[in-house]
BAMAR-598464 format. One record per residue (C-alpha): residue number from 1; residue in one letter; x, y, z. Coordinates in nm, 2 decimals. Example, Ala and Ser with C-alpha at 12.3 -4.5 7.8 and 13.67 -1.06 7.14 Angstrom:
REM residues 2
(1 'A' (1.23 -0.45 0.78))
(2 'S' (1.37 -0.11 0.71))
END
This chain:
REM residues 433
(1 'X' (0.96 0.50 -0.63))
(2 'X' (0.93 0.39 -0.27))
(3 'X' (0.61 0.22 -0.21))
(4 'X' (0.50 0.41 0.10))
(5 'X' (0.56 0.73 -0.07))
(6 'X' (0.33 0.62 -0.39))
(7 'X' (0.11 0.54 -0.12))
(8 'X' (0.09 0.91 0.06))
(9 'X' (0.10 1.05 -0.31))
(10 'X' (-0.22 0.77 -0.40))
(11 'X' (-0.42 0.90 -0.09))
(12 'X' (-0.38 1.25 -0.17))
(13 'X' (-0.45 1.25 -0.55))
(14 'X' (-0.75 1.05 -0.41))
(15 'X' (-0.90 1.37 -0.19))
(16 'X' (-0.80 1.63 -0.50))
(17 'X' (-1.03 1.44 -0.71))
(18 'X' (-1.29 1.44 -0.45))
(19 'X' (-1.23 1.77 -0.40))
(20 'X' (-1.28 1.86 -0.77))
(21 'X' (-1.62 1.66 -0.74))
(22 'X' (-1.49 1.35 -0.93))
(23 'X' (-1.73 1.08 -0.79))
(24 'X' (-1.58 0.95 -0.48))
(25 'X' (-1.57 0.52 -0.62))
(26 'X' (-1.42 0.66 -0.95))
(27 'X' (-1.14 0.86 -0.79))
(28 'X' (-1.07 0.52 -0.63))
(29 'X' (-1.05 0.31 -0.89))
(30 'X' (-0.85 0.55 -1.10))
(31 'X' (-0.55 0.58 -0.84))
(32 'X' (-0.60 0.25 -0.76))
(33 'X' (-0.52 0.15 -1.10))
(34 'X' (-0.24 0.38 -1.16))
(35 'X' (-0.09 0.28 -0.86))
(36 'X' (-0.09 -0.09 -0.90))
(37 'X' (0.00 -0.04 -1.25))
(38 'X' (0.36 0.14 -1.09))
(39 'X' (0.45 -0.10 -0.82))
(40 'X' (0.30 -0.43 -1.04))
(41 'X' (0.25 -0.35 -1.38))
(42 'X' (0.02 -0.27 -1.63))
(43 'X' (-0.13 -0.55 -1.74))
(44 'X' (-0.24 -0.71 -1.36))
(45 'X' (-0.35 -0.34 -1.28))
(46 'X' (-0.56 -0.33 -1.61))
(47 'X' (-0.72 -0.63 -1.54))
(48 'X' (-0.88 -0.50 -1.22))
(49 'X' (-1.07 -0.32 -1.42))
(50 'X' (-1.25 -0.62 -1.58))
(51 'X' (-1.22 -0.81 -1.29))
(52 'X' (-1.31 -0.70 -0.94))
(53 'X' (-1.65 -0.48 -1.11))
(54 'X' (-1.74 -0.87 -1.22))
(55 'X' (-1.64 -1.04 -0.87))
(56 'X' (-1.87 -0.79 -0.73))
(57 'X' (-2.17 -0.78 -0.96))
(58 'X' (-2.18 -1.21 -0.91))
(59 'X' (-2.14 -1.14 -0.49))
(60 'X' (-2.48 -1.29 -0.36))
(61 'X' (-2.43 -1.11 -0.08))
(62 'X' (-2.37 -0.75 -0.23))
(63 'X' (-2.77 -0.83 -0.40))
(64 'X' (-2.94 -0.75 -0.05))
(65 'X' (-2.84 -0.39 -0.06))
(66 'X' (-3.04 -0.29 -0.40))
(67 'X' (-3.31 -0.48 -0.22))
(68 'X' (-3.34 -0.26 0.11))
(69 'X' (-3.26 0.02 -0.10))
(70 'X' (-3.56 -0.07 -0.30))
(71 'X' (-3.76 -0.17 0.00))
(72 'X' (-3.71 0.18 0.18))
(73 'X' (-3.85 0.35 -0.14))
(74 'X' (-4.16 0.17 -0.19))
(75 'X' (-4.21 0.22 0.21))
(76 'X' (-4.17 0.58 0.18))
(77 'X' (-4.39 0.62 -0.13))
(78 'X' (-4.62 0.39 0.03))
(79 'X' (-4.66 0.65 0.34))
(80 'X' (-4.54 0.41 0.60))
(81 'X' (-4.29 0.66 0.73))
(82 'X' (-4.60 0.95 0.78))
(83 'X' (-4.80 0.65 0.94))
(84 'X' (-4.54 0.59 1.21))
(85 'X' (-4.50 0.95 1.27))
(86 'X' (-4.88 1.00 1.30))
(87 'X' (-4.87 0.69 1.58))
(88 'X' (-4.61 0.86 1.78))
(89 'X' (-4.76 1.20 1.73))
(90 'X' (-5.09 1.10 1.88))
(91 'X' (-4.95 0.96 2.10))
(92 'X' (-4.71 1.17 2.28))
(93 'X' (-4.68 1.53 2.06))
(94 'X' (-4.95 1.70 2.33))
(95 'X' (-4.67 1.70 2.55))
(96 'X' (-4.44 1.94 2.56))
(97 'X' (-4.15 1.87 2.28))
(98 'X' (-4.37 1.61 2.20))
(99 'X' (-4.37 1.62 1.84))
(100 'X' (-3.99 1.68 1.82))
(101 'X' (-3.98 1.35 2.02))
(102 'X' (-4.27 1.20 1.79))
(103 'X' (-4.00 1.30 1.51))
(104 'X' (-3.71 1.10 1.67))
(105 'X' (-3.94 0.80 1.73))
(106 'X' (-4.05 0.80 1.39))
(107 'X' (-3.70 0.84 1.25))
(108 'X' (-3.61 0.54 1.47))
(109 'X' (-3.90 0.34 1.35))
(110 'X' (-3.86 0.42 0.95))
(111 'X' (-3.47 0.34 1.01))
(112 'X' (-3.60 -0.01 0.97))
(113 'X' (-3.76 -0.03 0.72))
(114 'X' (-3.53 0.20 0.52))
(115 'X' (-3.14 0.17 0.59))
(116 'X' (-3.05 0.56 0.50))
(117 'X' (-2.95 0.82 0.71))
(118 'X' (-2.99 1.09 0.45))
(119 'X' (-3.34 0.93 0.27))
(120 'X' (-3.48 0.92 0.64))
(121 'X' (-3.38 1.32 0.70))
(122 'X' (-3.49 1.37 0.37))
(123 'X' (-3.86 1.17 0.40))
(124 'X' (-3.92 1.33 0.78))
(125 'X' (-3.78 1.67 0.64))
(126 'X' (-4.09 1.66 0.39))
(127 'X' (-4.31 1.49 0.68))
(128 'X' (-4.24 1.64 1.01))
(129 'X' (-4.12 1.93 0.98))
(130 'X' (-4.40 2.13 0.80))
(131 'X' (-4.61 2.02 1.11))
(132 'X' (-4.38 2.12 1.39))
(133 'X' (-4.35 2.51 1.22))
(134 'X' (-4.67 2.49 1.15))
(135 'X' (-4.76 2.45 1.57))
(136 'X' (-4.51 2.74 1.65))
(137 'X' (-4.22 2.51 1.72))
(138 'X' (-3.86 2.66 1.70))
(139 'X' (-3.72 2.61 1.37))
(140 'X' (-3.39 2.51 1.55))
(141 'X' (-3.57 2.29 1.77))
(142 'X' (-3.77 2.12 1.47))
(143 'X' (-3.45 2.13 1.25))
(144 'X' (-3.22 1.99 1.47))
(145 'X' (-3.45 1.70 1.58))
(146 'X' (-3.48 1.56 1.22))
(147 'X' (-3.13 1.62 1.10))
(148 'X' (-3.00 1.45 1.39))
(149 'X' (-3.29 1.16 1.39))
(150 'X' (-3.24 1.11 1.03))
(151 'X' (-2.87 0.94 1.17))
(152 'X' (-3.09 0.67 1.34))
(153 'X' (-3.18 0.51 0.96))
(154 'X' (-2.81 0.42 0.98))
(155 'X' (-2.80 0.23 1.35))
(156 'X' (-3.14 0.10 1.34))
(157 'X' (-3.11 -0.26 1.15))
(158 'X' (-3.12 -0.39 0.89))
(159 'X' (-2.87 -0.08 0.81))
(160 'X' (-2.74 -0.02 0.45))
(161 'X' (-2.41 0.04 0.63))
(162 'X' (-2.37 -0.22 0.80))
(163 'X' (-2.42 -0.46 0.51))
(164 'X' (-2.16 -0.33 0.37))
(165 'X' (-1.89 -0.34 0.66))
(166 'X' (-2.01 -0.72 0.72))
(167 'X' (-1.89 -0.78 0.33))
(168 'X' (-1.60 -0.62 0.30))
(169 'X' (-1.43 -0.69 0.63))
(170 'X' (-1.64 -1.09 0.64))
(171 'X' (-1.83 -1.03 0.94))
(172 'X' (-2.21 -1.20 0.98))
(173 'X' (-2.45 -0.97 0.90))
(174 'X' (-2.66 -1.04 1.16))
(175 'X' (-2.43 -1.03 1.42))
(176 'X' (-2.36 -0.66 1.33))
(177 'X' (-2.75 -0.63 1.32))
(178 'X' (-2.81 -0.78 1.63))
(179 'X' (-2.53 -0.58 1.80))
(180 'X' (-2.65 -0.28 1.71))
(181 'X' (-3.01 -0.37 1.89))
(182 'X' (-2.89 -0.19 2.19))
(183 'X' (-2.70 0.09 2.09))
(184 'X' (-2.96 0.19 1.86))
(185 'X' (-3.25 0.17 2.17))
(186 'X' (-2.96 0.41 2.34))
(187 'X' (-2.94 0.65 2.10))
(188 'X' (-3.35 0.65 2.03))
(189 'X' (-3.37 0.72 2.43))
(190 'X' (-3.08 0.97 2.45))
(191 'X' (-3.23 1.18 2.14))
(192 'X' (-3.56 1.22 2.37))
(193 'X' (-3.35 1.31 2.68))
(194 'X' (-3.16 1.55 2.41))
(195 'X' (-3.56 1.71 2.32))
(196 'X' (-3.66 1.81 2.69))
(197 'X' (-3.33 1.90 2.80))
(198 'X' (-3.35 2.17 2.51))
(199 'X' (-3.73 2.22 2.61))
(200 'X' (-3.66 2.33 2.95))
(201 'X' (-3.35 2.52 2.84))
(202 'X' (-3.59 2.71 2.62))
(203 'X' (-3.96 2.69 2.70))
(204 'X' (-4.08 2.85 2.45))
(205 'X' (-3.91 2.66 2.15))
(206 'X' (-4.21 2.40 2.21))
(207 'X' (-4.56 2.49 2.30))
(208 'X' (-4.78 2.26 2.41))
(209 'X' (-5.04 2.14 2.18))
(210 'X' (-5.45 1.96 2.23))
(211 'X' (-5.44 1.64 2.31))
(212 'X' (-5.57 1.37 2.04))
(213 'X' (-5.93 1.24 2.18))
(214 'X' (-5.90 0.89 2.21))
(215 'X' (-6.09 0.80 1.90))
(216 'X' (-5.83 0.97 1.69))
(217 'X' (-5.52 0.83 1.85))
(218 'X' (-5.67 0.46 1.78))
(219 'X' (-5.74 0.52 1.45))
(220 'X' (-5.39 0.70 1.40))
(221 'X' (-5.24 0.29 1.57))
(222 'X' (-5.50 0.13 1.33))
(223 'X' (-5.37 0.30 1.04))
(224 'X' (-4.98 0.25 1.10))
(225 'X' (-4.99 -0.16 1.14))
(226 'X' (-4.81 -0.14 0.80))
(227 'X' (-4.49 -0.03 0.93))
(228 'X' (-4.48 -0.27 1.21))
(229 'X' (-4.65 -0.54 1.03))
(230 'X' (-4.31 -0.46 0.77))
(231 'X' (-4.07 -0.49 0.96))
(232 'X' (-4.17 -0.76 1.20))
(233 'X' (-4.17 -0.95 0.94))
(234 'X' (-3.82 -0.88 0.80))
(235 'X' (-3.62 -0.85 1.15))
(236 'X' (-3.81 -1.11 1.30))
(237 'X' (-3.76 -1.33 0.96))
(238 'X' (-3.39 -1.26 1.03))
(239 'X' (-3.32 -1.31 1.40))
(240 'X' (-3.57 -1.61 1.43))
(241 'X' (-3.35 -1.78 1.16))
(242 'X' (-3.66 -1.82 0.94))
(243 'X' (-3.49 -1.58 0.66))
(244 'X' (-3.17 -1.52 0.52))
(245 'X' (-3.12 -1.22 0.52))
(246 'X' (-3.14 -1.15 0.14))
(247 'X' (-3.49 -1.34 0.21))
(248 'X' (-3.57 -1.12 0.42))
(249 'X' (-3.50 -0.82 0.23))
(250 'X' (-3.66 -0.97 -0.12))
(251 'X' (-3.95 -1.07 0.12))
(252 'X' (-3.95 -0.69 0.25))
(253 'X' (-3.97 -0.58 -0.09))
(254 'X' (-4.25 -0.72 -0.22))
(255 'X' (-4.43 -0.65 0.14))
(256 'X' (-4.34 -0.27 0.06))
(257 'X' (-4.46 -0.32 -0.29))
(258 'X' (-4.79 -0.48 -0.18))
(259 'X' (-4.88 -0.16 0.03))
(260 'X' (-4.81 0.09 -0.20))
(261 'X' (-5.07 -0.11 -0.45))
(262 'X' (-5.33 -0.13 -0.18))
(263 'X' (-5.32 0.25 -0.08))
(264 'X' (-5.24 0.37 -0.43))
(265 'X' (-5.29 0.15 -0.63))
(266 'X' (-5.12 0.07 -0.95))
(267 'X' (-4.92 0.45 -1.04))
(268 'X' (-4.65 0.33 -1.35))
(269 'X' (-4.51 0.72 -1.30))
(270 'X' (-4.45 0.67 -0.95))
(271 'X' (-4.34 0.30 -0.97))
(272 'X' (-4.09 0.40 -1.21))
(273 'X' (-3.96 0.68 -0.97))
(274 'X' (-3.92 0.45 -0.68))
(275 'X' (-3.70 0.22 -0.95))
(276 'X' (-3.54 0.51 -1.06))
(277 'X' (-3.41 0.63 -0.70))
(278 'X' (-3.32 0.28 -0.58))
(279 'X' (-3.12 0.22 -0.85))
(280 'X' (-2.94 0.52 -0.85))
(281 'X' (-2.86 0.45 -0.50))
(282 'X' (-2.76 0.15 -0.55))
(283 'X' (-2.52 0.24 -0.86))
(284 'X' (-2.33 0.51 -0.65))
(285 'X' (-2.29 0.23 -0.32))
(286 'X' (-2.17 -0.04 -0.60))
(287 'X' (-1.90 0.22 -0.78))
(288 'X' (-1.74 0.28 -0.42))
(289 'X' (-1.73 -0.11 -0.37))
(290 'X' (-1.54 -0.15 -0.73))
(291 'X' (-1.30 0.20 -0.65))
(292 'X' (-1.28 0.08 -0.26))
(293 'X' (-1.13 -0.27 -0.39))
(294 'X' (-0.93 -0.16 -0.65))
(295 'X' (-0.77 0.11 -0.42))
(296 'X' (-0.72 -0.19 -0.17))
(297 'X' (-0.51 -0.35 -0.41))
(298 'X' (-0.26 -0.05 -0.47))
(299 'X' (-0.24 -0.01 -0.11))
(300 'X' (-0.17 -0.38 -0.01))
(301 'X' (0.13 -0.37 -0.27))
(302 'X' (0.24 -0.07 -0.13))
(303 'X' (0.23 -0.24 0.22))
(304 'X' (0.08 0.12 0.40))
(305 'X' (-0.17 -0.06 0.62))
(306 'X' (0.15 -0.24 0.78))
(307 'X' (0.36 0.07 0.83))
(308 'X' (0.09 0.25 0.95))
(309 'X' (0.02 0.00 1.20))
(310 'X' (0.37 -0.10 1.34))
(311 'X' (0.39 0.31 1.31))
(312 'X' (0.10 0.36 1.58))
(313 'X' (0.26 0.10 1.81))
(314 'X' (0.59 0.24 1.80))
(315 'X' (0.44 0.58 1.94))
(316 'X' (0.37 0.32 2.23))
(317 'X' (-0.01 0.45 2.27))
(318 'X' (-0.26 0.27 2.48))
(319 'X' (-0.51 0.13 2.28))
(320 'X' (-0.78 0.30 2.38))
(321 'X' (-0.59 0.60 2.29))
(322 'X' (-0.53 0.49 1.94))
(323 'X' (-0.95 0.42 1.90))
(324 'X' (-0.96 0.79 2.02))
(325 'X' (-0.77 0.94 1.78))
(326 'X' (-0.94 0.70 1.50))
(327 'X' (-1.29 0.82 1.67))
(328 'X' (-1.19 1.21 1.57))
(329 'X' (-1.07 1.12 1.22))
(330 'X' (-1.41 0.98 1.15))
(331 'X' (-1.57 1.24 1.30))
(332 'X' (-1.40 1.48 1.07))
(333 'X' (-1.45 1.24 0.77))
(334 'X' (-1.86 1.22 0.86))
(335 'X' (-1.86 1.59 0.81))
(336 'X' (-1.80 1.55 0.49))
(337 'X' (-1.84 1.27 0.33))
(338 'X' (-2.16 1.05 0.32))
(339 'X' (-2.18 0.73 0.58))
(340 'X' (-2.09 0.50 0.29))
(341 'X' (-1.79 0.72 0.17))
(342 'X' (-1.66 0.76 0.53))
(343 'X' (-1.62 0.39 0.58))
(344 'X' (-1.53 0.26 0.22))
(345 'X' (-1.20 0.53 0.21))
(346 'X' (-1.06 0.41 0.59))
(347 'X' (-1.13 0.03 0.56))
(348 'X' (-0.75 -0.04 0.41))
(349 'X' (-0.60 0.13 0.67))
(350 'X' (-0.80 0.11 0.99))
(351 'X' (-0.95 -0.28 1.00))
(352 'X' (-0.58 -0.39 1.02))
(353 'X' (-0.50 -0.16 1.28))
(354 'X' (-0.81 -0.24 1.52))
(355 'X' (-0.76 -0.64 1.45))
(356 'X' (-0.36 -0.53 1.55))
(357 'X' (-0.46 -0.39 1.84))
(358 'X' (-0.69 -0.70 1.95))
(359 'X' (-1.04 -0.55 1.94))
(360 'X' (-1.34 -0.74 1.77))
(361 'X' (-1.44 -0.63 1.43))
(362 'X' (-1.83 -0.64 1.51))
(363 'X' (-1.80 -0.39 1.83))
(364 'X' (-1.54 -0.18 1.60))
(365 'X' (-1.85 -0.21 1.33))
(366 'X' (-2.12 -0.07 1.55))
(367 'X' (-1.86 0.23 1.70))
(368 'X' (-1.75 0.29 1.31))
(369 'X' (-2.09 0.34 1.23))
(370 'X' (-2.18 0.55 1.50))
(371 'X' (-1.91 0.78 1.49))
(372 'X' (-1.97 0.88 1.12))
(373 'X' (-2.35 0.87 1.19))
(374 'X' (-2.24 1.17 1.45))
(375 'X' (-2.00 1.36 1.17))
(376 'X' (-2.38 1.35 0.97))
(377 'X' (-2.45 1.64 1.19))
(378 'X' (-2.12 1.76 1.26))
(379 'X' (-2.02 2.08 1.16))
(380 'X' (-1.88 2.28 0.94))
(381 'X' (-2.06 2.07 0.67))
(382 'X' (-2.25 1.72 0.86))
(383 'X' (-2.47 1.59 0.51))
(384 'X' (-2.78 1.59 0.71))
(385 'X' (-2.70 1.96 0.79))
(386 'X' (-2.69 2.02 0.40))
(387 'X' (-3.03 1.77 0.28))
(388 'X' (-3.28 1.94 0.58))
(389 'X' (-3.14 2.30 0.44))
(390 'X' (-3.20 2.22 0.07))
(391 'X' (-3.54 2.08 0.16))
(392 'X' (-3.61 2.41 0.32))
(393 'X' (-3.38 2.71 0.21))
(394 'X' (-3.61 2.93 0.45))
(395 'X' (-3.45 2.76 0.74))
(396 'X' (-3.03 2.89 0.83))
(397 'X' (-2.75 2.66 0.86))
(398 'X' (-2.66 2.86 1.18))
(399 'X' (-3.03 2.79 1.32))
(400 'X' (-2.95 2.41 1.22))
(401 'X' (-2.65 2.35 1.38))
(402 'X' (-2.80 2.59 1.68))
(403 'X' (-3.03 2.34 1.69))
(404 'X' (-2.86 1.98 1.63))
(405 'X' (-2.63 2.07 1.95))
(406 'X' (-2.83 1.91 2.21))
(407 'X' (-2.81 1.59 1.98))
(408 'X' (-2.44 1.58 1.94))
(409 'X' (-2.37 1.64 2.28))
(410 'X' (-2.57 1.34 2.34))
(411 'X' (-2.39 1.12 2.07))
(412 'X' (-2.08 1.18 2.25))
(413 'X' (-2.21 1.06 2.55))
(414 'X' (-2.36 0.74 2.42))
(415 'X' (-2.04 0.71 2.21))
(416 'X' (-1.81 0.72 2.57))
(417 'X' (-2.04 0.49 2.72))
(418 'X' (-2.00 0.23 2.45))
(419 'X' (-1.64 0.26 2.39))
(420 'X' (-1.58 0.23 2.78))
(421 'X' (-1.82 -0.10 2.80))
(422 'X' (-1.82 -0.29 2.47))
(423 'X' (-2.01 -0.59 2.67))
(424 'X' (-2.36 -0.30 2.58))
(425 'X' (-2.28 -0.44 2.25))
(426 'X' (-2.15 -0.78 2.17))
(427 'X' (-2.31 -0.87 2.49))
(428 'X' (-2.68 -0.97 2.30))
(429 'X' (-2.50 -1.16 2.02))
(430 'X' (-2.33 -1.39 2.23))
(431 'X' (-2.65 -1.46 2.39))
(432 'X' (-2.86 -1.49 2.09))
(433 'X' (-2.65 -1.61 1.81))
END
């Protein structure tokens, strides 16, 4: 059979199984090995099996994503993410739209200590929302603020996400997480912009509230010095050069771990439930890694990456043309797949075709992860969409997406911006690093 053909037939048995809800890194690794097995033979293909699950289990480097996983759960549990939410609510949530702007602030600010775009919509879903309904906010307006700033636990380093791209296409880690410095300030500033534009569109979707006496807002900045105290000490352990950033994340880790004691104190049931969710995390993220290099394999024999490649250039596109047409695909893909998902399925095809068309792999990194942080939110599906409406069933999918619009609309703006002037983001690495 002609290897390009196995290669369309691979990538389509691939989505069936998805589509009949066969975990995403198993489908992988199953037409991965069935396809190497037909264009190199069984025994090689068989051998994957034993062998790339080991090459990834002994990757040093892989072992800092259990630990933020890890990390972000003891934060959580340890009430750092209602502690930065209470800062910015006394703050600011007087004003009008405040606390929807409270909520994109703290979603920014709990995006670094916890790496997860759907544990961050899931954590303020439980944490913010109850308050903005309870003050008579819009549920549209209060829905679509934490769907869409539950995206920010993917651009706000250190980034779960972005790990992973640095691995698997050998990038530094922290020049992904230094790049994204500025895109994720833009996207923290565009998201307010996002809350009064729908204010004034719609007055009454956000009352305004008493303002905090002064007493009350200190004590609300007294009380949230863990968060900043957190992750000070593992972004500023990693850009100083102190930390590695595995260092930084084991460090993180037992920071997180030491707050939960102190306001909690020793709960074996609750421990075990943090372990428990980490490490089911953790297991899904390292499945994809084995099925995503496994499928690498079949497609590398099959030589699709190339033909897809001289394929695009022979249509004689302008670059930026071709980085549009990759921008809807994973726009599309975002919508319904999860961040980690979206990526891990493209990477054979797409990395060889940006480094083809001579753009660098850290500013394709930061636009690949903020185009699939915008399909979280996209319809018809978007998988922050689907967590805020399972949290609260009382709450439509139309009043969601209703809601979430504002948002989008300013993704796609931030997203033009940055694809028109890449210097926003490699621009601080080169002066940093």
């Amino acid at each position: 059979m002609d290897p390009i053909l196995l290669a369309g037939l691979g990538f389509g048995l691939m989505l069936t199984l998805i589509a009949l809800h066969v975990p995403i890194g198993i489908a992988m690794g199953f037409v991965g090995v069935i396809g190497f097995g037909t264009v190199v033979g069984w025994g090689p293909a068989v051998s994957l099996l034993a062998n790339e699950p080991a090459s990834t289990l002994t990757n040093l480097n892989l072992a800092v994503i259990p630990l933020f996983m890890l990390m972000g759960n003891l934060a959580a549990s340890a009430g750092l993410a209602n502690d930065v939410y209470n800062i910015a609510h006394a703050f600011i949530g007087h004003r009008r739209g405040g606390l929807a702007t409270a909520t994109v602030i703290g979603c920014g600010g709990f995006g670094a200590v916890c790496g997860s775009g759907v544990a961050t919509t899931a954590t303020f879903g439980r944490v913010a929302l109850p308050e903005m309904l309870e003050r008579n906010y819009s549920p549209a307006l209060a829905s679509g603020s934490i769907a869409a700033g539950g995206t920010l636990g993917i651009i706000v380093p250190p980034s779960t996400i972005m790990v992973l791209y640095a691995i698997l296409t050998e990038q530094f880690v922290v020049e992904l997480f230094t790049a994204a410095l500025i895109p994720a300030i833009m996207a923290v500033v565009f998201y307010m912009l996002a809350v009064q534009v729908s204010v004034i569109m719609n007055p009454g979707s956000a009352p305004s509230i008493e303002k905090l006496p002064f007493k009350e807002r200190m004590a609300a900045l007294r009380k949230g010095w863990g968060v900043i105290v957190l992750s000070t000490i593992v972004l500023g352990g990693i850009y100083s050069g102190i930390f590695t950033v595995n260092e930084a994340a084991a460090i993180g880790v037992v920071v997180s771990f030491m707050f939960l004691i102190a306001r909690r104190g020793f709960n074996f049931k609750e421990l075990s439930t943090v372990l428990v969710q980490a490490s089911a995390a953790t297991a899904m993220i390292y499945v994809m890694v084995f099925g995503a290099t496994i499928f690498s394999y079949f497609m590398s024999v099959t030589d699709a990456p190339a033909v897809i490649v001289n394929g695009i250039a022979a249509m004689d596109l302008p670059p930026i043309g071709v980085i549009a047409l990759l921008l809807l695909l994973y726009i599309f893909l975002g919508a319904f797949f999860d961040e980690v998902a979206a990526m891990i399925i493209t990477l054979p095809f797409v990395i060889p075709l940006v480094q083809s068309l001579g753009f660098d792999l850290v500013w394709w990194g930061i636009i690949n992860v903020i185009v699939i942080e915008i399909g979280m939110i996209t319809p018809p599906i978007g998988i922050n969409v689907m967590v805020l409406n399972t949290l609260r069933r009382d709450i439509k999918l139309q009043t969601i997406y209703r809601g979430i619009m504002p948002f989008f609309i300013a993704d796609l703006l931030r997203l033009a911006i940055l694809v028109a002037f890449p210097v926003l983001t490699l621009w601080l690495p080169k002066m940093l690093l």
